[in-house]
C-alpha positions as CSV (number, residue, x, y, z in Angstrom):
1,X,24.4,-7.8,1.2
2,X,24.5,-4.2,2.2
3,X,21.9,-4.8,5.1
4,X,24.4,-7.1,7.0
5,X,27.4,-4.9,5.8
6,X,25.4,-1.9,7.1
7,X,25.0,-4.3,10.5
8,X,28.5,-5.6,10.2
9,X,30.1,-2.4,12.2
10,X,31.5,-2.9,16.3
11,X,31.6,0.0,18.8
12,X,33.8,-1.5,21.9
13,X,33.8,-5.2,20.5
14,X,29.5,-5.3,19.9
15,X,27.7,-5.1,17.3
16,X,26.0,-2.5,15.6
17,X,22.9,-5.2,14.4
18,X,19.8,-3.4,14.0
19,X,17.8,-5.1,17.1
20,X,19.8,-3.5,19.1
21,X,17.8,-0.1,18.3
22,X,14.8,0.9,19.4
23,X,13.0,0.3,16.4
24,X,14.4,-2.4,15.2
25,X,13.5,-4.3,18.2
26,X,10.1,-3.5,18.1
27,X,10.2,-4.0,14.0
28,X,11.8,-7.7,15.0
29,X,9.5,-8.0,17.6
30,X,6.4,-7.7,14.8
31,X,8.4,-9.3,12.3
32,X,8.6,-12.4,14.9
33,X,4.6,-12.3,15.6
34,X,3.5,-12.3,11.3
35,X,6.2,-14.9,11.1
36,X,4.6,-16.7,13.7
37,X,0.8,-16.8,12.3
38,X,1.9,-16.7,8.8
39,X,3.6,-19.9,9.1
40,X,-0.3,-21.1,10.9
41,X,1.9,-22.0,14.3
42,X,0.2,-21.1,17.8
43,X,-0.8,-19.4,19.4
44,X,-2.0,-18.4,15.5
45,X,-3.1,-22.1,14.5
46,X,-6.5,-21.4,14.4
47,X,-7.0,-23.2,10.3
48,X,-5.6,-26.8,12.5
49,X,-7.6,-26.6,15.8
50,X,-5.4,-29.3,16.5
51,X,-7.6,-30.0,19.6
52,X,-11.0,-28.3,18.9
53,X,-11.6,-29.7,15.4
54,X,-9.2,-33.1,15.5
55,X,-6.1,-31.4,13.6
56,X,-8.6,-29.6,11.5
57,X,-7.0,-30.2,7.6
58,X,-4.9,-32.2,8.6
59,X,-8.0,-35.1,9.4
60,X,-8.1,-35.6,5.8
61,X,-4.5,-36.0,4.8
62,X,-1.9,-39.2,6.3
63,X,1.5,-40.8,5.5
64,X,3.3,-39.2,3.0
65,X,0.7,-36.2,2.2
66,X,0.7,-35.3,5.7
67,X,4.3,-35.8,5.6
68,X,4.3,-33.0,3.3
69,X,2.1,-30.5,5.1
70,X,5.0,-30.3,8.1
71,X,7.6,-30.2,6.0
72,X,6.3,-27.4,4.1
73,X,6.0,-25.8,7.0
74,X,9.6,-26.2,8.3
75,X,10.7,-25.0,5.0
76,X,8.8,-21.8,6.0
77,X,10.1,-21.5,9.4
78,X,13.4,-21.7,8.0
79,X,12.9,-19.5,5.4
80,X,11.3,-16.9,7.8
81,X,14.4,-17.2,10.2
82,X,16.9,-17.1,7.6
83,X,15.3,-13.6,6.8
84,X,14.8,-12.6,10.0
85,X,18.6,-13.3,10.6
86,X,20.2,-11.0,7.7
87,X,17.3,-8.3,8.4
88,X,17.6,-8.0,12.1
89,X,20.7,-10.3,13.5
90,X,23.2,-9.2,11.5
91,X,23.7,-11.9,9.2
92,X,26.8,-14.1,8.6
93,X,28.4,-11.3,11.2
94,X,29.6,-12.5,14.5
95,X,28.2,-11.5,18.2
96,X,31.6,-10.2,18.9
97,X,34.8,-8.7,17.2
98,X,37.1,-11.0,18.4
99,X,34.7,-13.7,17.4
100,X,35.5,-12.9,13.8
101,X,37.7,-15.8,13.7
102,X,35.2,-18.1,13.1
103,X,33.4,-19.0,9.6
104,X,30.5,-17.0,9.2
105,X,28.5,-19.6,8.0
106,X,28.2,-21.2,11.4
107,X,27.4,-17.9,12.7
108,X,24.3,-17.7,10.1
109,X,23.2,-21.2,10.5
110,X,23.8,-20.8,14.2
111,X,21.1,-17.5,14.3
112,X,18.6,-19.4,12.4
113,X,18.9,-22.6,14.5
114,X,18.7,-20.7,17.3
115,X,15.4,-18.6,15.7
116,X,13.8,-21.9,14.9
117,X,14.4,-23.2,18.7
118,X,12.5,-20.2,19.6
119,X,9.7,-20.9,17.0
120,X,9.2,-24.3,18.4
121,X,9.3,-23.3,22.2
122,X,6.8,-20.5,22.0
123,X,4.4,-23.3,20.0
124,X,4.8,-25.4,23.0
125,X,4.5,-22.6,25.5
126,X,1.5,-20.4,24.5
127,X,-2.3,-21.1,23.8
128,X,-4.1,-20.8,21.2
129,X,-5.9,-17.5,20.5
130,X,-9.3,-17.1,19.6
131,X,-10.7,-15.3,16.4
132,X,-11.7,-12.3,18.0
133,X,-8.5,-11.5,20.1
134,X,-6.4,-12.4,17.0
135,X,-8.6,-9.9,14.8
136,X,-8.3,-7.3,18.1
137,X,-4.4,-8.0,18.5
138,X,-3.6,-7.7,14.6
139,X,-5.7,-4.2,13.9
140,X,-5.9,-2.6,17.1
141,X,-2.3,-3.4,18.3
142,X,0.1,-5.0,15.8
143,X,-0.8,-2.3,12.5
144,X,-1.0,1.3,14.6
145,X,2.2,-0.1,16.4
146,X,4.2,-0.8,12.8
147,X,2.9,2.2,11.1
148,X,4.3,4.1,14.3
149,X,7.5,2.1,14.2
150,X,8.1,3.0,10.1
151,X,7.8,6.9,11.5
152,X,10.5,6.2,14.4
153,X,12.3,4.8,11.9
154,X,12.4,8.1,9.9
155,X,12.9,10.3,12.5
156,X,15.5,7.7,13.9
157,X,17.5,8.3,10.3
158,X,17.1,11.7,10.9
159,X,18.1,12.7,14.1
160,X,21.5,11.8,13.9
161,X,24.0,10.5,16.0
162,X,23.9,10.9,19.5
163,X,22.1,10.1,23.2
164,X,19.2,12.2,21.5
165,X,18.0,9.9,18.9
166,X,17.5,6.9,21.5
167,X,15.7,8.4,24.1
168,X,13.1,10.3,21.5
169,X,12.9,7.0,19.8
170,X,12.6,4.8,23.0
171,X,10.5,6.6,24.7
172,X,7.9,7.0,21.7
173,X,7.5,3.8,21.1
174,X,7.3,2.7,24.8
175,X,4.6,5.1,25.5
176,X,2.5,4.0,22.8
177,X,3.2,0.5,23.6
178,X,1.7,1.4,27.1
179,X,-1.1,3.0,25.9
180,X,-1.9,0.9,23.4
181,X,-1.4,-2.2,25.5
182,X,-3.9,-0.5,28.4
183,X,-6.8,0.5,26.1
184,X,-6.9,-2.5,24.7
185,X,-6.8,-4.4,28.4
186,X,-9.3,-2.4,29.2
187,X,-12.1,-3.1,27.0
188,X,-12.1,-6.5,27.9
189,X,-13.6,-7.6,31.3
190,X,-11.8,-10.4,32.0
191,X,-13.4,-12.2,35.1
192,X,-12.3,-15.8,37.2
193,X,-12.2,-18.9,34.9
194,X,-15.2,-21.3,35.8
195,X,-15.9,-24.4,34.5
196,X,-19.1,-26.8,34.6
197,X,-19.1,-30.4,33.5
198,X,-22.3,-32.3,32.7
199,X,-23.9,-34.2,35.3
């Protein structure tokens, strides 16, 4: 309640949600990625295999167990958006203040339809990972990256108001996300795709 009261504040008609900040973009931005593999959903599927192992599990399970499997895990998308939703999206709060006309439950169910559209198109869109980069991504990238963001958040608290705070803020995390993102491109030697068939 007092996170989307805290989010439920407009400075010339938009809203004050928190991923709209620097770090609350880049805490949404993590929060969207643990969502994403703890809910086994690619490119983090790698228990299915849906196409490497024949669904994986799932080869074991049909009709009504299997049924069960995917619905468990819609439950958990929609539990992970509603969260995301009051953490990061403001909640029951409209886009706009002279949206406030309308109920706020459409606004909430709205943001977490929309969150679970996401969900769905980024399984359809990206491939699957392999063990290794997901074990590189998580501790090399995704942990120093949220322990830096809980720090920005501090010294975001701190700062106060003002232009200050958001370029100190931005620009830490942006440079870190650079050089983060190039050490870790540049350990791998990624060379042209070939592929041989039997003959």
């Amino acid at each position: 309640m007092k996170i989307v009261e805290a989010q439920n504040q407009y400075t010339w008609g938009l809203p004050h949600w928190y991923i709209f900040t620097p770090w609350g973009c880049a805490a949404f931005v993590m929060y969207a990625v643990a969502a994403t593999a703890e809910t086994n959903r690619s490119p983090f599927d790698l228990p299915e295999g849906e196409s490497e192992l024949v669904a994986g599990y799932f080869t074991e399970y049909s009709g009504f167990k299997f049924a069960l499997f995917f619905l468990g895990e819609y439950l958990a998308m929609l539990s992970i958006s509603g969260l995301g939703t009051t953490l990061f999206l403001g909640g029951w709060s409209s886009p706009l203040a002279l949206l406030n006309w309308v109920p706020s439950w459409i606004w909430f169910f709205s943001k977490v339809m929309l969150s679970i559209s996401v969900l769905i198109w980024v399984r359809g869109t990206l491939p699957r990972l392999r063990q290794d980069q997901l074990m590189n991504f998580a501790w090399k990238f995704v942990l120093p990256m949220t322990l830096l963001n809980l720090m920005v958040a501090a010294l975001w608290r701190f700062l106060g108001d003002g232009w200050a705070r958001w370029v100190i803020c931005s620009a830490i995390l942006l440079l870190v996300y650079v050089a983060a993102g190039r050490v870790g491109m540049r350990r791998e030697h990624f060379g042209p795709r070939t592929y041989r068939y039997a003959e």
